[in-house]
N, C-alpha and C positions, 0 to 999 in steps of 0.2 A: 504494500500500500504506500501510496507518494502520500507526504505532506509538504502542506505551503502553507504560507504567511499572509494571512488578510485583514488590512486593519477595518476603521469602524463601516467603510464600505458596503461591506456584507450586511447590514441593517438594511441597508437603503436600497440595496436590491432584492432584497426579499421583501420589501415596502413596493418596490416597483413593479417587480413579476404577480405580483399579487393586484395591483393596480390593472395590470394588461390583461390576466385572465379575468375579471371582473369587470374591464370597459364593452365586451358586448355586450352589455345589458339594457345598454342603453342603444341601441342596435337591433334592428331584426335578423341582419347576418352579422357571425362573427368577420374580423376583420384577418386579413396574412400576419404570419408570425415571422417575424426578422431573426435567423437563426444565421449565427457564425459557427463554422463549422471547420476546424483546425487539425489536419491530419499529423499525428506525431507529434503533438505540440513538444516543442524543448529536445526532440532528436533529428530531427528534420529543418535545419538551417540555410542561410543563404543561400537563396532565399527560404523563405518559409514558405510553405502551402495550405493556403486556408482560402474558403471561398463563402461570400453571404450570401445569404439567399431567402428572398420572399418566398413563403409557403403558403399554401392556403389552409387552413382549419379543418377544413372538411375534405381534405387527401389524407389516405389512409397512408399506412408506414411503409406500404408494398409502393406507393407513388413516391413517397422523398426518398427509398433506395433508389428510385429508377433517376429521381431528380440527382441524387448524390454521386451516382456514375456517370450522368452526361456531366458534370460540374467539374468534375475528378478527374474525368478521361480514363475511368475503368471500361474494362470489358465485359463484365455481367459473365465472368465465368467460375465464379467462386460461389461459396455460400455467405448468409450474414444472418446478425443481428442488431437489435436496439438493446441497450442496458440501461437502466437506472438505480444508483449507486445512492443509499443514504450519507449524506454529509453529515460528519461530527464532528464538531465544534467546540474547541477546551479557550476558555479565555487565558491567555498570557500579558506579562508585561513585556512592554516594544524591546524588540530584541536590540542587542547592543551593536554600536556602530551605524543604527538605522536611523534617519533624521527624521524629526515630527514633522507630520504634513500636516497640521490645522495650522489653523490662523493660532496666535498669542490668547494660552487663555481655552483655549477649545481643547475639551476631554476628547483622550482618541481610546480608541479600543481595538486589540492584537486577539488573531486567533490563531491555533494551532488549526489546521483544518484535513483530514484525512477522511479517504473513504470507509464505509460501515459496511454493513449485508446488502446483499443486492434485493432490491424490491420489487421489480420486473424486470423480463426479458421479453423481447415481442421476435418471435423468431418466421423464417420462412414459411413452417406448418407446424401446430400442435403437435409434438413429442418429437418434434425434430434432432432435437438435443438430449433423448433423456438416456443415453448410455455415459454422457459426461456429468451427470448430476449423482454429485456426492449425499451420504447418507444425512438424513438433515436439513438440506436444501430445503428454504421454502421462501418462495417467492414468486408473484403474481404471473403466471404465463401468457401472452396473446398471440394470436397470428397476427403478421402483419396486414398482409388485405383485408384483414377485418376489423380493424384498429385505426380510428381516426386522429389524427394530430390532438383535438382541443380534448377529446378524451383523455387523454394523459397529461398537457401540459396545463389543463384549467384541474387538475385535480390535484389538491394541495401537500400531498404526501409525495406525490411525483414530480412535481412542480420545483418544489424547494429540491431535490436529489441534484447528485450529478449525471448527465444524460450521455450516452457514449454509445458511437455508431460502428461496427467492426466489421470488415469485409477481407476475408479471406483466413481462416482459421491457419494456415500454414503460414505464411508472414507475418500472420497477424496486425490490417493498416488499422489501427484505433483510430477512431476523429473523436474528439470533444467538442461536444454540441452545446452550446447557449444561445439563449433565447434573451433577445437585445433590445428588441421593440415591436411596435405594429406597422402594419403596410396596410394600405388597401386594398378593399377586396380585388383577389382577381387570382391569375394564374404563379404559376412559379418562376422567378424573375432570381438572376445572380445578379446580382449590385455591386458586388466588389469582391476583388483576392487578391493573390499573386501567386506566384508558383508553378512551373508546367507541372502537369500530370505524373504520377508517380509510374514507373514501370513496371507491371503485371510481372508478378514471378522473379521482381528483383532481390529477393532474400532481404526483407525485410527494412528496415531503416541505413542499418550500415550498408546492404548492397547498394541501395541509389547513392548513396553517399560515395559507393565506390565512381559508383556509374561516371556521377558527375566531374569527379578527382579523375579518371580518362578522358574526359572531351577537355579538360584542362592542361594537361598534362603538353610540353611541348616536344618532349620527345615519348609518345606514349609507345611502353614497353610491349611483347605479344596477347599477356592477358588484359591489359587494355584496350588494344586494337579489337580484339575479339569480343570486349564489352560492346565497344559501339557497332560495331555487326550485327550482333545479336539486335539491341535495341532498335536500331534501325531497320531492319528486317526480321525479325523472328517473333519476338515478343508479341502476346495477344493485343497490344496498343501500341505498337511499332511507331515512330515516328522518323519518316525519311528522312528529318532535316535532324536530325540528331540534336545535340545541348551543343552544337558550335557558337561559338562569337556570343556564349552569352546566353545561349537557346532557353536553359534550367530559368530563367525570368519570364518565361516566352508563353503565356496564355491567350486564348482566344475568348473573350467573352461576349462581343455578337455572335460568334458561332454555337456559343453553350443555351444564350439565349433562343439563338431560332430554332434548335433541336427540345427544349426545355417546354416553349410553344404546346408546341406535340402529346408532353403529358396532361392526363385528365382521368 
């Protein structure tokens, strides 16, 4: 289990997320959910890869995978699921050498912040997963296509969790999912990222990391040259223009949008 450091912040967004899921009310439709969605956060650097994206409320979880793969540039050849992870919370005094961020005068408050039991999993199909569920396990199961967004993020025990999207059980890509604000209603729209697309079957965080450390490299040695081969030609998301001149910054997002369109 990771822990981080979060000071009185965390108030204000569980004041806020609680605000967002409570403003359709005043509404006959709910509105889109503003979800940043950050693959590998803290393994995955220069750049990073994380992509926003308006969602609609009433897409089930089988539609933001489909949205999450045209966003990503996966291949749709792996299995997945949704997680949500109880957050626990120990108050601390601010760690040393960290400088107060309020104003003069302004109480601040430091968490220790670590994951807990998992609360739900929304998987491809009911019992998809039950040869890895250990003795004990208990927590809320759903299918994804039968599972709507506000379903879970307007419900306050899932709401408050940490939310976490995982696609390919061999490499294991984690994204951590937060939910940022509202959009209006409509389809699913990426608004913002960086990052080209990770490469299908690159062994995990350190392979693209190698990947990338080959198209860099000015004299690249034979198992580099055979990385961009590969990548360029083989891989199930192949890209012909390889990460030259820079490529690993290189996203299209008219192109994610007009394919994005398409889902419903």
């Amino acid at each position: 289990m990771q822990m981080t450091l979060m000071e009185n912040s965390f108030n204000a967004r569980d004041a806020r997320l609680k605000s967002i899921a409570n403003s359709h009310k005043s509404s006959c439709k709910r509105p889109n959910y503003l979800l940043r969605v950050h693959l590998a956060e803290g393994y995955i650097v220069d750049p990073p890869v994380y992509r926003i994206i308006s969602c609609p409320a009433e897409a089930t979880f089988a539609h933001l995978n489909q949205a999450l793969h045209v966003a990503f540039g996966w291949a749709s050849c792996h299995a997945y699921d949704f997680k949500i992870y109880e957050v626990l919370k120990k108050k601390i005094d601010r760690p040393a050498g960290v400088e107060r961020l309020g104003e003069k005068g302004e109480d601040e408050e430091w968490f220790a912040v670590r994951d807990g039991r998992m609360l739900m999993r929304i998987t491809m199909a009911l019992g998809f997963f039950a040869d890895t569920l250990k003795d004990g396990d208990k927590f809320q199961e759903k299918e994804s296509k039968a599972t709507k967004l506000w379903e879970v993020l307007e419900t306050e025990e899932f709401r408050e969790g940490r939310f976490e999207y995982e696609y390919d059980f061999g490499d294991g890509w984690t994204h951590d999912i937060t939910l940022e604000d509202l959009r209006p209603l409509g389809g699913f729209v990426c608004e913002d990222g960086e990052g080209h697309g990770v490469a299908e079957d690159a062994g995990s965080f350190q392979g693209w990391n190698d990947l990338k450390e080959a198209y860099r490299a000015k004299r690249p040695n034979q198992e580099q040259r055979e990385r961009r081969e590969w990548f360029e030609q083989m891989t199930a998301n192949a890209d012909p223009k390889g990460l030259k001149n820079g490529g690993e910054f290189r996203w299209d997002n008219k192109g994610i949008n007009h394919v994005l369109a398409r889902i419903n």
